[in-house]
C-alpha positions in Angstrom: -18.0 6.2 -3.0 -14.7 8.4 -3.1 -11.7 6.1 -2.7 -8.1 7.6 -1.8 -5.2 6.1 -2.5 -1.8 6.6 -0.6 1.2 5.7 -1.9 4.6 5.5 0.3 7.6 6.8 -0.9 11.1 7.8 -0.1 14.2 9.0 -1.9 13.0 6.4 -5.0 11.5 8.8 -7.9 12.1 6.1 -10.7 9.9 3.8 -8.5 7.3 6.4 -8.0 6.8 7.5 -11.6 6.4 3.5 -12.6 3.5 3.7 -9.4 1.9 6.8 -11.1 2.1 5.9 -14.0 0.0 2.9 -13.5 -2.3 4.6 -11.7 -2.9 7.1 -14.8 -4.1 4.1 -17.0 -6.8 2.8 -14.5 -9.7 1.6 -16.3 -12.9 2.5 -14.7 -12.2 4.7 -12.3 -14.8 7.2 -10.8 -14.5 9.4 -8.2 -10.8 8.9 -6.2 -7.6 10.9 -5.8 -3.8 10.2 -5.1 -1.6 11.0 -1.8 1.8 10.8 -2.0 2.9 10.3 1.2 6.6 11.3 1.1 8.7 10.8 4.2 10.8 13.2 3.7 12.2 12.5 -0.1 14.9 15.5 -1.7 13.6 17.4 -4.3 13.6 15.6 -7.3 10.3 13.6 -5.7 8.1 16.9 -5.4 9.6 17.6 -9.3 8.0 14.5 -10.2 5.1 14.7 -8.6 4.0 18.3 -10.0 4.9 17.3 -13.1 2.0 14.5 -12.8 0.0 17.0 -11.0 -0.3 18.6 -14.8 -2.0 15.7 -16.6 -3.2 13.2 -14.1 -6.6 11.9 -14.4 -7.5 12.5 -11.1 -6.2 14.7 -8.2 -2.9 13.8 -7.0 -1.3 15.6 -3.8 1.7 15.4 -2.0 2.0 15.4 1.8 6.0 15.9 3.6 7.5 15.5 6.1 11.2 16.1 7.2 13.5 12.8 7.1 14.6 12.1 10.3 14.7 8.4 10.2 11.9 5.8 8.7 8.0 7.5 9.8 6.3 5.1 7.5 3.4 5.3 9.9 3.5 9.0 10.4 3.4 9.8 7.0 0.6 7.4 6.2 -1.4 9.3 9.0 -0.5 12.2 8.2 -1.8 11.1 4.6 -4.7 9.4 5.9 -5.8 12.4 7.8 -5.9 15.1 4.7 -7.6 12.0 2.4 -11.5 12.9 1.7 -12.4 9.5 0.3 -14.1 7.2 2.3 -12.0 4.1 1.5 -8.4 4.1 1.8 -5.9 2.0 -0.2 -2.1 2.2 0.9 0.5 1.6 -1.3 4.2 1.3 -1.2 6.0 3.4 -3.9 7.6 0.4 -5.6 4.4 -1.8 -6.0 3.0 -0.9 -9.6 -0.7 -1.8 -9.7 -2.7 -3.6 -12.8 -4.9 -1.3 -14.5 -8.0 -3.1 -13.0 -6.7 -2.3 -9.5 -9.1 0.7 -8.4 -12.2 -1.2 -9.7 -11.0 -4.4 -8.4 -10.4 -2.7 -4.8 -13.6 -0.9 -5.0 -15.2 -4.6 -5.6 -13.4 -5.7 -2.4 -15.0 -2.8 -0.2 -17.4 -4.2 2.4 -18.9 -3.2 5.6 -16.8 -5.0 8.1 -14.0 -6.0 5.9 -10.7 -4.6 5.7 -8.7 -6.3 2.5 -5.3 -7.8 2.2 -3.6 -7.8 -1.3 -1.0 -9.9 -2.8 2.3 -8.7 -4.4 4.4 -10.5 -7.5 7.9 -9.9 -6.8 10.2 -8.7 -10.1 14.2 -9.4 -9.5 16.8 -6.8 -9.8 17.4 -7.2 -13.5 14.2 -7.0 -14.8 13.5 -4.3 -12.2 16.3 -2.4 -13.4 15.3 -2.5 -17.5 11.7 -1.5 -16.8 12.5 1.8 -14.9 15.4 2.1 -17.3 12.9 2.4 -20.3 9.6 3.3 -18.6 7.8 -0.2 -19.7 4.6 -1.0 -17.7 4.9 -4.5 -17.0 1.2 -4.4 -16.2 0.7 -4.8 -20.3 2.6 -7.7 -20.5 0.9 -10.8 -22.6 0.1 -13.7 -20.5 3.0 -15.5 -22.3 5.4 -12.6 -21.4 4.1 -13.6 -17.8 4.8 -17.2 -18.1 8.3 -16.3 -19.5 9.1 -13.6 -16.4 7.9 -16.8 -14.1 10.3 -19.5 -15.4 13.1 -17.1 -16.2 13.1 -15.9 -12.6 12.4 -12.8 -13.6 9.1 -12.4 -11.2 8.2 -15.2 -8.6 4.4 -15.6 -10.3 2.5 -16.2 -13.5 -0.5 -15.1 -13.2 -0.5 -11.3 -12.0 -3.4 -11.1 -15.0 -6.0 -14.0 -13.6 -9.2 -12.6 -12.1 -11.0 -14.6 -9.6 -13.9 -14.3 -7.9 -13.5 -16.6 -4.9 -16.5 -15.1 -2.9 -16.1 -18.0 -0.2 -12.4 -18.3 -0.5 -11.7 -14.5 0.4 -13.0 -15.1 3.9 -11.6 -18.0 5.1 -8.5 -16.4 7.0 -10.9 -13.5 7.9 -8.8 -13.7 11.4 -5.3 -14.4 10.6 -3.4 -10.8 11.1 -0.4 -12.4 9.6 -2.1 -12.8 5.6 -2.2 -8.8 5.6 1.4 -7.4 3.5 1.9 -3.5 4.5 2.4 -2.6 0.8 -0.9 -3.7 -0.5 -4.2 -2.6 2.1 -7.6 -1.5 1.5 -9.8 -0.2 4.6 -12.6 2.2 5.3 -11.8 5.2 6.6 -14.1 5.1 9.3 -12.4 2.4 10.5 -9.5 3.6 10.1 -9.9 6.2 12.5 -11.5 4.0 15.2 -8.6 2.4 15.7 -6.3 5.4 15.6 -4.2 4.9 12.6 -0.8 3.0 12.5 1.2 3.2 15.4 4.0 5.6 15.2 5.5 4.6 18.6 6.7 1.1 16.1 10.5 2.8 15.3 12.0 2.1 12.6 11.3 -0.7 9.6 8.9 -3.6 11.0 5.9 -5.0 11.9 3.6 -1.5 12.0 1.6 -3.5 9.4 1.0 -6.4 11.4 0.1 -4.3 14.8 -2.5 -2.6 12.3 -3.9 -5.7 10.9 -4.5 -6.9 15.1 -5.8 -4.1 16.1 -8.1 -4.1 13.3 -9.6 -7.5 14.1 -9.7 -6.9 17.8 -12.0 -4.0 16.8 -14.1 -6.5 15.1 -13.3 -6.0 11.6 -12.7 -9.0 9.4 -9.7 -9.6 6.6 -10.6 -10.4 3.1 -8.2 -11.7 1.3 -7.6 -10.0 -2.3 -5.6 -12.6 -4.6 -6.4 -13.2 -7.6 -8.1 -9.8 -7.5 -5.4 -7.0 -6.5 -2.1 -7.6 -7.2 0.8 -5.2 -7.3 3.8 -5.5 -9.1 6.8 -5.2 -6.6 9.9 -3.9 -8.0 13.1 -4.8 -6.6 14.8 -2.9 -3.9 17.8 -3.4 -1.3 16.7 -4.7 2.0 15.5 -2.3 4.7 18.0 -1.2 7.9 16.6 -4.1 9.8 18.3 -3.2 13.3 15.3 -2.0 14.9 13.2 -5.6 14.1 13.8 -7.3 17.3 12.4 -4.6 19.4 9.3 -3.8 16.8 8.7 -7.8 17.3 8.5 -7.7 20.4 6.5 -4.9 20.7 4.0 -6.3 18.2 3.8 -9.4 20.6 3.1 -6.7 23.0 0.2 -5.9 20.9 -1.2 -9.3 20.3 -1.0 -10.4 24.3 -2.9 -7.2 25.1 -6.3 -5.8 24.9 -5.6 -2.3 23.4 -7.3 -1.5 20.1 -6.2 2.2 19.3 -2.7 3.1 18.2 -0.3 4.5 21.1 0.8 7.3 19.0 -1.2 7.7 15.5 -3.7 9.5 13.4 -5.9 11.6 15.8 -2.7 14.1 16.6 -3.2 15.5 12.7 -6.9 15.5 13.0 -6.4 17.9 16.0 -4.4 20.2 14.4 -7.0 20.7 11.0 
């Protein structure tokens, strides 16, 4: 099974090269590529990214658009749309995976099942001394952990414990809200069923969580993936929030409706291959 992994960026290539380079030191990894999907970054991303392009282990694309305001969801379609694998795992640009994370997700993949991950959230200062000197927190000891936790440095201990948690993982198989835009694994098939993310959300908010109801309105089920797939979140500003209000209430929209296909999403690039 290919798996294709997009990862979300803008305007943040200190953020991206700590994503890529955790991707480069999977362990276990078969057959899968990369998609940067660039909303419309300045140069010095594409720079970045074809230098990767030269030594990556696997292939590793980059898909642009122009910036005229926050398209998460368009450029994630747009991604989505060029990806050949047959799973799909989106990323957010600042969210460095473990090196486990492919096989991990891969172990996740199930007929029926789309998968939520977890994130461990890392503070401005640490943030800030690991793109500073290129560290990969992912290596950290398991006492380096429990130092990061009670130094406030990251808001969890235990990025490194592996769970099974067969039963566990199902239990909120319906609850939309578990699902965190910057960590999700889903087939591609299913994907498309549904139409992609919905492009007509403007702005930062809630595309994520219209995606996850749409989802299990089609009949898929979540999985929950902590303990199994966390990312490492590094520490941003906060998002231009002024279009929340109206993305929540078009997200209630969603949930008091019957509509399963995005209003605006993924089939308007398939029809242009």
């Amino acid at each position: 099974m290919k798996l294709s992994i997009i990862v979300s960026t803008y305007n943040r290539p200190d953020a991206l090269n700590a994503v890529l380079q955790g991707l480069a030191l999977q362990v276990g990894a078969a057959d899968w590529e990369v998609i940067v999907a660039d909303d419309g970054s300045q140069a010095d991303t594409q720079a970045l990214v074809s230098k990767w392009q030269a030594h990556f282990p696997c292939p590793l694309h980059h898909v642009w658009h122009e910036d005229t305001g926050f398209r998460l969801a368009a450029i994630r379609n747009r991604s989505a749309a060029l990806a050949q694998g047959e799973f799909l795992v989106f990323l957010d640009g600042d969210c460095i995976p473990m090196p486990d994370f492919i096989t991990q997700s891969l172990g996740l993949a199930e007929a029926g099942w789309f998968s939520a991950g977890n994130r461990v959230l890392l503070n401005e200062a640490i943030t800030r001394s690991l793109l500073s000197t290129q560290q990969n927190p992912a290596s950290w000891s398991k006492l380096r952990w429990l130092i990061a936790k009670f130094s406030g440095q990251a808001n969890r201990a235990l990025p490194w414990l592996r769970l099974k948690l067969v039963e566990m993982r199902k239990q909120r198989a319906t609850q939309w809200q578990v699902l965190k835009g910057c960590n999700i694994g889903v087939w591609k098939a299913d994907f498309m069923a549904i139409n992609g993310f919905d492009e007509s959300f403007s702005g930062w908010g809630h595309e994520d969580s219209d995606f996850a109801v749409r989802l299990i309105r089609a009949g898929l089920k979540l999985k929950d993936g902590r303990f199994a797939i966390p990312v490492l979140h590094l520490w941003h500003r906060e998002n231009d929030r002024s279009k929340q209000a109206a993305n929540w209430a078009k997200l209630e929209a969603t949930i008091q409706g019957n509509h399963i296909r995005a209003q605006l999403g993924v089939d308007q690039y398939i029809t242009r291959a």
